[in-house]
N, CA, C and O atoms as CSV, one atom per row, in Angstrom:
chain,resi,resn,atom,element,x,y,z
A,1,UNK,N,N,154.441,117.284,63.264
A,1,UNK,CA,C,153.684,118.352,63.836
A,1,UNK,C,C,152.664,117.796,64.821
A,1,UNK,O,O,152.041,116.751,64.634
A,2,UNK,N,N,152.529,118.717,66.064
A,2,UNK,CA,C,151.293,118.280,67.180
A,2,UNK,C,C,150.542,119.280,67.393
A,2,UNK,O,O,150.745,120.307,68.040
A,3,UNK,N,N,149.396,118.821,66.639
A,3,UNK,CA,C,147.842,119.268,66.589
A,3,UNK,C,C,147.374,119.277,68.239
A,3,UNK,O,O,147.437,118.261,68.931
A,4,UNK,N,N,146.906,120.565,68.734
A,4,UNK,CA,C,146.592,120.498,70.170
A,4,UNK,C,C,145.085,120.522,69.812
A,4,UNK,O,O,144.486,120.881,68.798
A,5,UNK,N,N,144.607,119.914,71.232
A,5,UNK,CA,C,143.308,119.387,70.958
A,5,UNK,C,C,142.420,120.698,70.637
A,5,UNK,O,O,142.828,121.815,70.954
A,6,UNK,N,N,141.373,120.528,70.088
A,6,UNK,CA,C,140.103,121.671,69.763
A,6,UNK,C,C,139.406,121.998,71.155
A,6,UNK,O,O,139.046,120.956,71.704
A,7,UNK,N,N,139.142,123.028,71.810
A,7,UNK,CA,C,138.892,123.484,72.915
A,7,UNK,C,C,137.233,123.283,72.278
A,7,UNK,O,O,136.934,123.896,71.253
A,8,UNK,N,N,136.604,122.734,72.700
A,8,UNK,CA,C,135.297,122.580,73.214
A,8,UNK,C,C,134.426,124.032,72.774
A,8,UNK,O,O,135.190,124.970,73.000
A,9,UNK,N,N,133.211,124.501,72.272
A,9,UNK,CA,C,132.874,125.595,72.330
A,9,UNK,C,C,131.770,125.845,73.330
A,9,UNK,O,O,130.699,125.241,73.382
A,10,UNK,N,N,132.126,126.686,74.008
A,10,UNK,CA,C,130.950,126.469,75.104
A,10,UNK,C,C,129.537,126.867,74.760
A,10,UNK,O,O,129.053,127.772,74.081
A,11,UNK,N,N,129.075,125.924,75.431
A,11,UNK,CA,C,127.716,126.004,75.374
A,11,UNK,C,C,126.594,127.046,75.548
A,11,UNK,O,O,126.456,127.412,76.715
A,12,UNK,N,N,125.718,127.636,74.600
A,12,UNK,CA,C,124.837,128.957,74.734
A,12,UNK,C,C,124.278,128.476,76.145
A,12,UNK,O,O,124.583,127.462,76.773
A,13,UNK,N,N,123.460,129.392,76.439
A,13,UNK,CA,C,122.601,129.548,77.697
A,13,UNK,C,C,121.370,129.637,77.179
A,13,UNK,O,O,121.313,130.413,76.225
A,14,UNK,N,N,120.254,129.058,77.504
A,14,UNK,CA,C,119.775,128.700,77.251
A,14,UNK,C,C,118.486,129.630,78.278
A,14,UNK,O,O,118.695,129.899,79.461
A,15,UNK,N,N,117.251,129.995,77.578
A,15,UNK,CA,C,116.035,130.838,78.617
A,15,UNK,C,C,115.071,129.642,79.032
A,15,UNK,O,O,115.112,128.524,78.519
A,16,UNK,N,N,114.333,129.981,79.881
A,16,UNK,CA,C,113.846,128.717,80.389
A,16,UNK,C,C,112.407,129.036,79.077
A,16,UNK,O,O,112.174,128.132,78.274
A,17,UNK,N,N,111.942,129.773,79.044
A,17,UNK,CA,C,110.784,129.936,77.527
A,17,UNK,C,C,111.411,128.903,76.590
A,17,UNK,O,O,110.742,127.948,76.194
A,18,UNK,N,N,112.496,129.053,76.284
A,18,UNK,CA,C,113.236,128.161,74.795
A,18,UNK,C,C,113.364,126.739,75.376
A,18,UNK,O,O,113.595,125.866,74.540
A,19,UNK,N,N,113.260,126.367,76.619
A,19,UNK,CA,C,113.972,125.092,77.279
A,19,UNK,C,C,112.322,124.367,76.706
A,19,UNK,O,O,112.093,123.485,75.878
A,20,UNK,N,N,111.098,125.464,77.845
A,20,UNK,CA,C,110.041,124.939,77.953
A,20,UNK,C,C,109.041,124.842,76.505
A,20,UNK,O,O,108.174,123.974,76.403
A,21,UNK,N,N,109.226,125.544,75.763
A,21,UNK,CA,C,108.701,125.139,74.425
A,21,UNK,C,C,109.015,124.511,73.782
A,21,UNK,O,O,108.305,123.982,72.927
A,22,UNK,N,N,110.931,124.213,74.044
A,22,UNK,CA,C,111.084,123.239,72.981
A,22,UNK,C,C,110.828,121.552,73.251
A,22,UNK,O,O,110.897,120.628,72.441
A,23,UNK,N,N,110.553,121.535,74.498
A,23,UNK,CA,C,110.112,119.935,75.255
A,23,UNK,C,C,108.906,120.106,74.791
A,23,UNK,O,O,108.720,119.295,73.884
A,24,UNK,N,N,107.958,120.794,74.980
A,24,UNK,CA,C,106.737,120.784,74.446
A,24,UNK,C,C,106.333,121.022,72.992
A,24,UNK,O,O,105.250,121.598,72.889
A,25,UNK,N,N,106.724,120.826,72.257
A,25,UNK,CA,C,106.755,121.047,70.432
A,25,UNK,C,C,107.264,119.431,70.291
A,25,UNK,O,O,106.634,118.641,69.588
A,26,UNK,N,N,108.543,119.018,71.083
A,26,UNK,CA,C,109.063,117.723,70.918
A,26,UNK,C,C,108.372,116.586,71.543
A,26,UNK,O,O,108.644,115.387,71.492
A,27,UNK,N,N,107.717,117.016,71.958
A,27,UNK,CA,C,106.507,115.822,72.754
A,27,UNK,C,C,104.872,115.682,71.787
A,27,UNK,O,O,104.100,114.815,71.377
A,28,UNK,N,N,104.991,116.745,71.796
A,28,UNK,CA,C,103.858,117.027,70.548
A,28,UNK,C,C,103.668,116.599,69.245
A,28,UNK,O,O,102.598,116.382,68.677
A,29,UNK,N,N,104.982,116.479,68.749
A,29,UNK,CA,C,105.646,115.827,67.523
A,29,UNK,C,C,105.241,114.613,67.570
A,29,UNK,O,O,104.763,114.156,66.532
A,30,UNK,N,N,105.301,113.901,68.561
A,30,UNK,CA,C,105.245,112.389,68.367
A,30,UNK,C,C,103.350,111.803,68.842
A,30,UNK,O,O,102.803,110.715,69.022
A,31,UNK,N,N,102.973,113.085,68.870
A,31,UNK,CA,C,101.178,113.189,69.106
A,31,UNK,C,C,100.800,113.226,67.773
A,31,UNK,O,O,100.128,112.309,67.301
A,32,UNK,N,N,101.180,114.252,67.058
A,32,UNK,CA,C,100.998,114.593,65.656
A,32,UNK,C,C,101.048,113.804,65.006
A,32,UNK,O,O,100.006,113.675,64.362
A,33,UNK,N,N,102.116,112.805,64.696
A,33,UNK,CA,C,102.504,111.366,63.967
A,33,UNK,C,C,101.623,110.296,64.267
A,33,UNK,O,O,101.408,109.480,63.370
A,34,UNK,N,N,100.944,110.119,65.631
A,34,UNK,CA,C,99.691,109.431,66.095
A,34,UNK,C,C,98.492,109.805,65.659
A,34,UNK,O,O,97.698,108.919,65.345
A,35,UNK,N,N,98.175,110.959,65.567
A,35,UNK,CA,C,96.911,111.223,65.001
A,35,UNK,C,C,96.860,110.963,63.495
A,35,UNK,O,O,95.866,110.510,62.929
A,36,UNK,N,N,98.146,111.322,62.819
A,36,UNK,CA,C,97.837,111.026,61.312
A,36,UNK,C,C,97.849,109.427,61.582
A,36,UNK,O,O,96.769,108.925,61.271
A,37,UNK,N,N,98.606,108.690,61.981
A,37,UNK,CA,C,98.223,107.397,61.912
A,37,UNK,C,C,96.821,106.968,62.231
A,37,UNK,O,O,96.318,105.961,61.732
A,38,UNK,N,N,96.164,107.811,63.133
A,38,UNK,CA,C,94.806,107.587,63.402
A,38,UNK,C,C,93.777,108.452,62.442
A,38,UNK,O,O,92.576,108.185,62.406
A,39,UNK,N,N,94.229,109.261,61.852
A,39,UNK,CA,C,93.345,109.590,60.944
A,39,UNK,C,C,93.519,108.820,59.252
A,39,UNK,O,O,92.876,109.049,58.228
A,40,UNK,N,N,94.666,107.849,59.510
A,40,UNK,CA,C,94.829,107.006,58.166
A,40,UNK,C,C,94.052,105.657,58.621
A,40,UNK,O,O,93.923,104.866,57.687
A,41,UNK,N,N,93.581,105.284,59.689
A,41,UNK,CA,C,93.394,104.386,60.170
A,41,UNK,C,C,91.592,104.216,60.555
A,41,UNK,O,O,90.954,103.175,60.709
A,42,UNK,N,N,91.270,105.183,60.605
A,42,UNK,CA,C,89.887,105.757,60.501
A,42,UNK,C,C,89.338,105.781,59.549
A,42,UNK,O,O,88.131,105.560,59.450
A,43,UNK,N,N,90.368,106.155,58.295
A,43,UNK,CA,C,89.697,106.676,57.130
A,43,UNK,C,C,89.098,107.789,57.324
A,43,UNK,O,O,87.928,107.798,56.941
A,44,UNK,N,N,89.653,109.138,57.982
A,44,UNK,CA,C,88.945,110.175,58.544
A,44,UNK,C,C,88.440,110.861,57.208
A,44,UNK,O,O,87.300,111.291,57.027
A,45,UNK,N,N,89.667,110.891,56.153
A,45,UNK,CA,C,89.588,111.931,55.511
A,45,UNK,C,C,88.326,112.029,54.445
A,45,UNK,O,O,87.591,111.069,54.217
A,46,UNK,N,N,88.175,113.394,53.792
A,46,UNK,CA,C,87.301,112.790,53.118
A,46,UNK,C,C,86.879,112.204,51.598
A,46,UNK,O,O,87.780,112.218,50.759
A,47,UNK,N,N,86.012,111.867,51.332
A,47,UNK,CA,C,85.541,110.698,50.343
A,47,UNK,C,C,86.664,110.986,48.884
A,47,UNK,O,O,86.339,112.023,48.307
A,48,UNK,N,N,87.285,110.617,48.548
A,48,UNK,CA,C,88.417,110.387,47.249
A,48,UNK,C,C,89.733,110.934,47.636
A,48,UNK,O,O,90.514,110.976,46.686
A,49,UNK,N,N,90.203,111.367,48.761
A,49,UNK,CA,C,91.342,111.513,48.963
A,49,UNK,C,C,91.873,110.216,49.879
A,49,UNK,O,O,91.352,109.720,50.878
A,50,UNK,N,N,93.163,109.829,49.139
A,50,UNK,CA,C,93.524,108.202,49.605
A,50,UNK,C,C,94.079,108.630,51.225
A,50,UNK,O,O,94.517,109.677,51.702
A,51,UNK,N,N,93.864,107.494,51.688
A,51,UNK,CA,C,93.732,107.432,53.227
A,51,UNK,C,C,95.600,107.751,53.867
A,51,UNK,O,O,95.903,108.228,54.961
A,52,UNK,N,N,96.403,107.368,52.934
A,52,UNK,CA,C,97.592,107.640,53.190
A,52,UNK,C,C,98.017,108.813,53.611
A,52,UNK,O,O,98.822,108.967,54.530
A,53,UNK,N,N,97.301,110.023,52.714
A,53,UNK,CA,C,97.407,111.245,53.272
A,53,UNK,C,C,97.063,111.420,54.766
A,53,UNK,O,O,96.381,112.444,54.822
A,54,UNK,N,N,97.193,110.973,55.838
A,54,UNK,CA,C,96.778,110.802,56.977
A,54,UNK,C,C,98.077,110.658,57.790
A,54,UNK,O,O,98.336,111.274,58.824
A,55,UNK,N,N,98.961,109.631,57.085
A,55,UNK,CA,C,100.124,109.651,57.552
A,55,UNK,C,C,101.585,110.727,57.223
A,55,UNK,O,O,102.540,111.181,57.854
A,56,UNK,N,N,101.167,110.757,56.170
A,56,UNK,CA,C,101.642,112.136,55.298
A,56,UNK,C,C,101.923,113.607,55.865
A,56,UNK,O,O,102.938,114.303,55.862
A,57,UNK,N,N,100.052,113.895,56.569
A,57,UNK,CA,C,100.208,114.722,57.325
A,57,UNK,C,C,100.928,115.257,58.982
A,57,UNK,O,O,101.305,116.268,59.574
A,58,UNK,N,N,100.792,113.901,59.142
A,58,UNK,CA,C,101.040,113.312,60.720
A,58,UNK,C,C,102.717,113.382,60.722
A,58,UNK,O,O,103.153,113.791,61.798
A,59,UNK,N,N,103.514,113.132,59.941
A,59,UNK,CA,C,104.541,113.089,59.767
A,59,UNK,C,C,104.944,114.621,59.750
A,59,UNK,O,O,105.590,115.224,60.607
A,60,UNK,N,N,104.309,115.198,58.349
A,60,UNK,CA,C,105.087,116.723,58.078
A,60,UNK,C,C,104.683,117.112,59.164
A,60,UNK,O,O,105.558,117.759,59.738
A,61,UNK,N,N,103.935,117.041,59.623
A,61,UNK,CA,C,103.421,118.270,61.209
A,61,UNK,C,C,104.203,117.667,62.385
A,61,UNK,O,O,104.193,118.049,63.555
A,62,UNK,N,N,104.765,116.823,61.932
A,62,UNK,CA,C,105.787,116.236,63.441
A,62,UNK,C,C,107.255,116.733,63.198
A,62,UNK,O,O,108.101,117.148,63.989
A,63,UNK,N,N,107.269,116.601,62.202
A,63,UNK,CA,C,108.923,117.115,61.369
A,63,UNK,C,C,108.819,118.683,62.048
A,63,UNK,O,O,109.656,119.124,62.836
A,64,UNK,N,N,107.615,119.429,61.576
A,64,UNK,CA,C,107.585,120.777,61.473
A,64,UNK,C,C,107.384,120.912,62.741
A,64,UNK,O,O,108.279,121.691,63.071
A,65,UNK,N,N,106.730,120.633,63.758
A,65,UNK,CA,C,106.867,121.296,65.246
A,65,UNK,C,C,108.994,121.127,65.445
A,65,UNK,O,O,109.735,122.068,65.726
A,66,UNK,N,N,109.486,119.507,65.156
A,66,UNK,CA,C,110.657,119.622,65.737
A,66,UNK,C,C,111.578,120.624,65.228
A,66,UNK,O,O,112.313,121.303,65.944
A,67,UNK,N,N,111.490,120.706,63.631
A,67,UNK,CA,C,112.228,122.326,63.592
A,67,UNK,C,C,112.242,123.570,64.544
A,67,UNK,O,O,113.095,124.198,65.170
A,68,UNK,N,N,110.352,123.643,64.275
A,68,UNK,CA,C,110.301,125.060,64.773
A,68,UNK,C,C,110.400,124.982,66.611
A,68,UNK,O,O,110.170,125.792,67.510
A,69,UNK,N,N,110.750,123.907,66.570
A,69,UNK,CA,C,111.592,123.547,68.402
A,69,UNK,C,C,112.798,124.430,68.308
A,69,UNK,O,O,112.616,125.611,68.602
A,70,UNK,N,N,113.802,124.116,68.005
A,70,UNK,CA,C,115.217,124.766,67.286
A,70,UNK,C,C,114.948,126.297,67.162
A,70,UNK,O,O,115.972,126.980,67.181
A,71,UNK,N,N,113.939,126.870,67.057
A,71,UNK,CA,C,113.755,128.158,66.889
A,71,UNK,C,C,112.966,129.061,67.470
A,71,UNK,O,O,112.510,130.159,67.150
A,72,UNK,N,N,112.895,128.195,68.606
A,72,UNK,CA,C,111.957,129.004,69.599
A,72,UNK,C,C,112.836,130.235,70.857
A,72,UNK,O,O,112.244,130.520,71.898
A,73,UNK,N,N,113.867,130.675,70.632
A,73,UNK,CA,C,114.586,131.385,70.983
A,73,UNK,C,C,114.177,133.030,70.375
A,73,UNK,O,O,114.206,134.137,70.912
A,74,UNK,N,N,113.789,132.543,68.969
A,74,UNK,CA,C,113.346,133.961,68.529
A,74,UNK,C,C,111.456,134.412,68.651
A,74,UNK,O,O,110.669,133.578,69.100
A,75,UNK,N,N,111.133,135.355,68.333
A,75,UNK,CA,C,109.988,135.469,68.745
A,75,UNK,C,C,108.930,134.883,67.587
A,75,UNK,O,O,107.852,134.324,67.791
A,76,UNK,N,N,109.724,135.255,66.006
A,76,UNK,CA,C,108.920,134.062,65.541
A,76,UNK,C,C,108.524,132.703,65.189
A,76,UNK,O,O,107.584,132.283,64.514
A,77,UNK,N,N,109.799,131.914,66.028
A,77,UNK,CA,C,109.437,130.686,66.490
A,77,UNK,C,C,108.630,130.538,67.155
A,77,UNK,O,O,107.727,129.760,66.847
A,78,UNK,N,N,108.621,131.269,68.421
A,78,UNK,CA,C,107.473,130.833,69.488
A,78,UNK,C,C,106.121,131.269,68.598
A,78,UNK,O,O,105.043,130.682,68.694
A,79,UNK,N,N,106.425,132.606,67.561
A,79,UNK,CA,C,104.519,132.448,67.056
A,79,UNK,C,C,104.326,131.341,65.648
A,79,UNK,O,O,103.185,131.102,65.250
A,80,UNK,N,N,105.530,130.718,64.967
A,80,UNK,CA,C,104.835,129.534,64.513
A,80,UNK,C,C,104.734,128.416,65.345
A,80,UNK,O,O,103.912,127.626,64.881
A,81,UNK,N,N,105.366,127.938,66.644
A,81,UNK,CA,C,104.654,126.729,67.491
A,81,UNK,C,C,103.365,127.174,67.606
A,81,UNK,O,O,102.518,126.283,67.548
A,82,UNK,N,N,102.773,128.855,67.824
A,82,UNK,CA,C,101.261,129.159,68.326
A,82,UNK,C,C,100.518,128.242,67.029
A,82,UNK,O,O,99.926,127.175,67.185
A,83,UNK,N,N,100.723,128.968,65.724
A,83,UNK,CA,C,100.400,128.425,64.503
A,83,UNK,C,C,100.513,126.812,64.513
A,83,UNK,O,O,99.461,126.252,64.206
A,84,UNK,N,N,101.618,125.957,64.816
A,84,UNK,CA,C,101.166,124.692,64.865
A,84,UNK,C,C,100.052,124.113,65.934
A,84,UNK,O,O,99.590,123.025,65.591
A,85,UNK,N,N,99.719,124.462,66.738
A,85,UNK,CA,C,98.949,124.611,68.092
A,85,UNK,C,C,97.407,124.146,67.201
A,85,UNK,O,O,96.795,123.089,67.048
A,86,UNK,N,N,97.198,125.717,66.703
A,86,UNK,CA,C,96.468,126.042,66.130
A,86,UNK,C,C,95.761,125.018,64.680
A,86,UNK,O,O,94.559,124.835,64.485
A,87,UNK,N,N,96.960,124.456,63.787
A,87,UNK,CA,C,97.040,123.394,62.814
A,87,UNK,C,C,96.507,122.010,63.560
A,87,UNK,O,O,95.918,121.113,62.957
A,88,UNK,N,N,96.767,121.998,64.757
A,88,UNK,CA,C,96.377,120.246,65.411
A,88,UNK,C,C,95.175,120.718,65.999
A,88,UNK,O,O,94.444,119.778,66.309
A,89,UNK,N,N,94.581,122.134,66.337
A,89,UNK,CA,C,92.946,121.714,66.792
A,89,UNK,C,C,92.379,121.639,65.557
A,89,UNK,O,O,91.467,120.815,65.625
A,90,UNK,N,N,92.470,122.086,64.480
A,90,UNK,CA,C,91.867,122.198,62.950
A,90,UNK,C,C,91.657,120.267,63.140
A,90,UNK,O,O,90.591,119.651,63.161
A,91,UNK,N,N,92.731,119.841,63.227
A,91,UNK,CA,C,92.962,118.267,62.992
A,91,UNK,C,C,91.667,117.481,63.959
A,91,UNK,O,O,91.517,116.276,63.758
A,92,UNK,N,N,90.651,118.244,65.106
A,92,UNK,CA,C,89.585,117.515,65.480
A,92,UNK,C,C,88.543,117.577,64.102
A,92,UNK,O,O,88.261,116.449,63.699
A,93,UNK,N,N,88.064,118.451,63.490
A,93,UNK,CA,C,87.268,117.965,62.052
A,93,UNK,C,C,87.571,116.499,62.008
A,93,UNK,O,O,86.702,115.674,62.290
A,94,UNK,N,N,88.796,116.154,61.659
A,94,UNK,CA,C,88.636,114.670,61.131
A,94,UNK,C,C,88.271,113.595,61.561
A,94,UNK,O,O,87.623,112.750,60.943
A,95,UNK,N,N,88.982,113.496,63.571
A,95,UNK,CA,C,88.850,112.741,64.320
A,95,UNK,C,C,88.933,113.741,65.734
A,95,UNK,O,O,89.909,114.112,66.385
A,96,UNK,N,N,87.674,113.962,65.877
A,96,UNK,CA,C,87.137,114.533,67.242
A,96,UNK,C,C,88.001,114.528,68.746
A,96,UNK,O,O,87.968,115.341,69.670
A,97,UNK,N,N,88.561,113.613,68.623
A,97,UNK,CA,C,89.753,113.299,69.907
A,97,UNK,C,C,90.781,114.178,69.691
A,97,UNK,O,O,91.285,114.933,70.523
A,98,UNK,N,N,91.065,114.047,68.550
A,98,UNK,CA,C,92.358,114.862,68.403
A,98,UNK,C,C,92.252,116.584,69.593
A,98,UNK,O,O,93.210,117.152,70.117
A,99,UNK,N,N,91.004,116.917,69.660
A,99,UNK,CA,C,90.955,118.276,70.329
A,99,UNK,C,C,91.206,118.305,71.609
A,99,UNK,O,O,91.531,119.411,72.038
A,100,UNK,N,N,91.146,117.202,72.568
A,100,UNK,CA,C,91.822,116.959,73.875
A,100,UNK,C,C,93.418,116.749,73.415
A,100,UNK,O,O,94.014,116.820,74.490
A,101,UNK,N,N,93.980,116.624,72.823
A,101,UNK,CA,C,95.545,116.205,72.734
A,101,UNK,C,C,95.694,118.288,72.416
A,101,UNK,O,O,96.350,119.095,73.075
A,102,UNK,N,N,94.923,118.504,71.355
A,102,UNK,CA,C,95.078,120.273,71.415
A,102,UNK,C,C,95.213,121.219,72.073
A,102,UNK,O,O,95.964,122.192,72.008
A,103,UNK,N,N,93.835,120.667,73.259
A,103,UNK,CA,C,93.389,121.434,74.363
A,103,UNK,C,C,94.558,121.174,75.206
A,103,UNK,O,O,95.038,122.184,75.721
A,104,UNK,N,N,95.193,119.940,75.496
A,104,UNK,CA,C,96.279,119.890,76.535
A,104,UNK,C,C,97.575,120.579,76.279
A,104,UNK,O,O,98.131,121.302,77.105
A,105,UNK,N,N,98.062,120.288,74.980
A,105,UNK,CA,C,99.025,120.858,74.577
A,105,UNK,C,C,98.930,122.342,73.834
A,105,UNK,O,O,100.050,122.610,73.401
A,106,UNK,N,N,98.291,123.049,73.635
A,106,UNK,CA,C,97.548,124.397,73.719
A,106,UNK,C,C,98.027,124.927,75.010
A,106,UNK,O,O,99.027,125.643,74.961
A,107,UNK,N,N,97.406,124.664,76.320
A,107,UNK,CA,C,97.019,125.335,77.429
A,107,UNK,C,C,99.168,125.057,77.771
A,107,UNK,O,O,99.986,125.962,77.934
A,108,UNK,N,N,99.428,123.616,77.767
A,108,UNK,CA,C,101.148,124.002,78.248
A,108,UNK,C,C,101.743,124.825,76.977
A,108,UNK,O,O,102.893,125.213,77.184
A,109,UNK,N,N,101.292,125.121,75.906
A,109,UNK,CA,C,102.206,126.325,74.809
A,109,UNK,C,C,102.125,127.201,75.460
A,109,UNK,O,O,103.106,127.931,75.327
A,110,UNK,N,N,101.192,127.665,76.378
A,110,UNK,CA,C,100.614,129.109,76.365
A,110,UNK,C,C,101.161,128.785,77.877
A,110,UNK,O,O,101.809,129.813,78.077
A,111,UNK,N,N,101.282,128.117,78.883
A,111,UNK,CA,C,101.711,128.225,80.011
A,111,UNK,C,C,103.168,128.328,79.638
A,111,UNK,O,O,103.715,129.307,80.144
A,112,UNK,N,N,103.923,127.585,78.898
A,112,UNK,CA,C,105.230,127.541,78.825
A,112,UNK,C,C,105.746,128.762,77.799
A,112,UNK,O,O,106.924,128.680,77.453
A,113,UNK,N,N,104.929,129.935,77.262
A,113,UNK,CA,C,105.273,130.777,76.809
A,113,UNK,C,C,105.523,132.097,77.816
A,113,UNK,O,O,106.463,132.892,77.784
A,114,UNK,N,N,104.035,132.057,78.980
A,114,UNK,CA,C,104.002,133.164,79.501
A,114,UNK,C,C,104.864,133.027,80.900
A,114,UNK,O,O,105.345,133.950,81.557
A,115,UNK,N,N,104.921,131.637,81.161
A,115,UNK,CA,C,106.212,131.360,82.721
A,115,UNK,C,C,107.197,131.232,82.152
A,115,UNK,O,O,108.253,131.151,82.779
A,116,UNK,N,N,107.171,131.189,81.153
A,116,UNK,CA,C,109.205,130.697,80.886
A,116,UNK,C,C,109.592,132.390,80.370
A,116,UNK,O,O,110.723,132.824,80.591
A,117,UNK,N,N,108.582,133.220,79.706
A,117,UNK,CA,C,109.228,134.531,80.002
A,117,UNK,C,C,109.011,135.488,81.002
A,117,UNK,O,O,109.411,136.651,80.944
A,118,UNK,N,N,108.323,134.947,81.995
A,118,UNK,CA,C,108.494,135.819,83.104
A,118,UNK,C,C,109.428,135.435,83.823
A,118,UNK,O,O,109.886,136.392,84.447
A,119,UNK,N,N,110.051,134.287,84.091
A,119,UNK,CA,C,111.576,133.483,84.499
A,119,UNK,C,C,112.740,134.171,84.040
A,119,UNK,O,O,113.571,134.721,84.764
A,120,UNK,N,N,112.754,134.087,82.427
A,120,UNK,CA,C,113.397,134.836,82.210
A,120,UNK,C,C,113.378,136.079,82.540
A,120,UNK,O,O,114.540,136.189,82.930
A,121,UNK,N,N,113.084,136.731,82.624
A,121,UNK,CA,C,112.788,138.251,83.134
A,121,UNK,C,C,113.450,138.500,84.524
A,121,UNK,O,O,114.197,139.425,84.845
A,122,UNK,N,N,112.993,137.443,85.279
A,122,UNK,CA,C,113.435,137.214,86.556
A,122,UNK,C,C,114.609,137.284,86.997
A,122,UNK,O,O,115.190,137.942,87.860
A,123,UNK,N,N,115.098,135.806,85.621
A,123,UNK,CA,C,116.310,135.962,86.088
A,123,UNK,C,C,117.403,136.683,85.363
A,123,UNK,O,O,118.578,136.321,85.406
A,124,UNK,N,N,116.921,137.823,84.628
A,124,UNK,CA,C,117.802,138.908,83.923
A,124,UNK,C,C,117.843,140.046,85.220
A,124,UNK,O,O,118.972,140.364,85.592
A,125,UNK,N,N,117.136,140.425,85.646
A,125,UNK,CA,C,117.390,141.437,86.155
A,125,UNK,C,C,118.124,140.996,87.991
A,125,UNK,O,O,118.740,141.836,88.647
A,126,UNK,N,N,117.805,139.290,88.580
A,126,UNK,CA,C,118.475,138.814,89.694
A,126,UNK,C,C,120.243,139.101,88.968
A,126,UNK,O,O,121.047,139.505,89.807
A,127,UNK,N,N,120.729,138.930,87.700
A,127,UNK,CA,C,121.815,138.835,87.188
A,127,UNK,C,C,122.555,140.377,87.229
A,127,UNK,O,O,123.555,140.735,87.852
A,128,UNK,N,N,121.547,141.240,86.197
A,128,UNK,CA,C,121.826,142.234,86.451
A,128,UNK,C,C,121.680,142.807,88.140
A,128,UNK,O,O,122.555,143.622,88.428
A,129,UNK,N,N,121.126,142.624,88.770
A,129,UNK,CA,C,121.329,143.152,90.450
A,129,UNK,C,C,122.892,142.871,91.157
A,129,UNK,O,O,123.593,143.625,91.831
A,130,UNK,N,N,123.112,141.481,90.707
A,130,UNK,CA,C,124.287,140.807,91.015
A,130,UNK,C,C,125.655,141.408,90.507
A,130,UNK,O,O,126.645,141.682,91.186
A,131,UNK,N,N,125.471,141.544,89.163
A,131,UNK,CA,C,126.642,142.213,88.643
A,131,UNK,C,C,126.857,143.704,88.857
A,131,UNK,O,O,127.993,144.108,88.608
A,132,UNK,N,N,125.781,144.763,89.359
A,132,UNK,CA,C,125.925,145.790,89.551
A,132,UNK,C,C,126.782,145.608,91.228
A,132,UNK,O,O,127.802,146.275,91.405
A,133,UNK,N,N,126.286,144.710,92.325
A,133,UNK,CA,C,126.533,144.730,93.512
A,133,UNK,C,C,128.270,144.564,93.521
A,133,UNK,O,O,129.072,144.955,94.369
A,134,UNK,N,N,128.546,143.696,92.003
A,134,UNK,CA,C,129.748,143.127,92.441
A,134,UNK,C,C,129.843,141.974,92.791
A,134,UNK,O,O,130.839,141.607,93.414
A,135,UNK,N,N,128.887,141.164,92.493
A,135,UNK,CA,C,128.729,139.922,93.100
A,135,UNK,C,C,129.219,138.703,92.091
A,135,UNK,O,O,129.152,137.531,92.460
């Protein structure tokens, strides 16, 4: 017997909101994992909780932005990346720097939420114009 090859499944399409949040959650991830290393490294935390928890945290909050990368297509993906946003300025309490890595990556969540769905938007209705023309 000859097995014909598996046809490929094509690939979703992708909105530029889901493109642009999910580079930015995945870049962020590897900020998150730095700060817990820097808040294990500081000894930020405070007095009887062992310093390891620093890396602990830095890790799960890096894991957890790259999931909720994967799921930023729906609308409550994009509002738990807001919620992780939100989890890494909490993270200046420990080590004060951390709130410029927030503030930067904050301001592109919120740029890459409100341009990547007006793009989309854009380019739903350039599509729909096209397909009504016949084009």
């Amino acid at each position: 017997m000859s097995r014909s090859p598996r046809q490929p499944r094509p690939r979703r399409q992708r909105g530029a909101r889901e493109s642009l949040l999910s580079v930015i959650l995945g870049f962020e991830s590897i900020v998150a994992f730095l700060a817990g290393l820097s808040v294990y490294g500081l000894r930020a935390l405070p007095q009887g909780i062992e310093p390891w928890w620093g890396i602990v945290g830095g890790v799960t909050l890096g894991i957890l932005m790259i999931v909720v990368s994967a799921f930023t297509r729906y609308r409550a993906g994009v509002i738990a990346g807001g919620l992780l946003q939100v989890v890494v300025a909490l993270g200046a309490f420990l080590v004060p720097a951390v709130l410029i890595a927030a503030a930067v990556f904050g301001a592109l969540y919120v740029y890459g939420t409100i341009k990547g769905g007006a793009l989309d938007e854009r380019n739903a209705t350039l599509a729909a114009e096209a397909e009504k023309n016949g084009d």
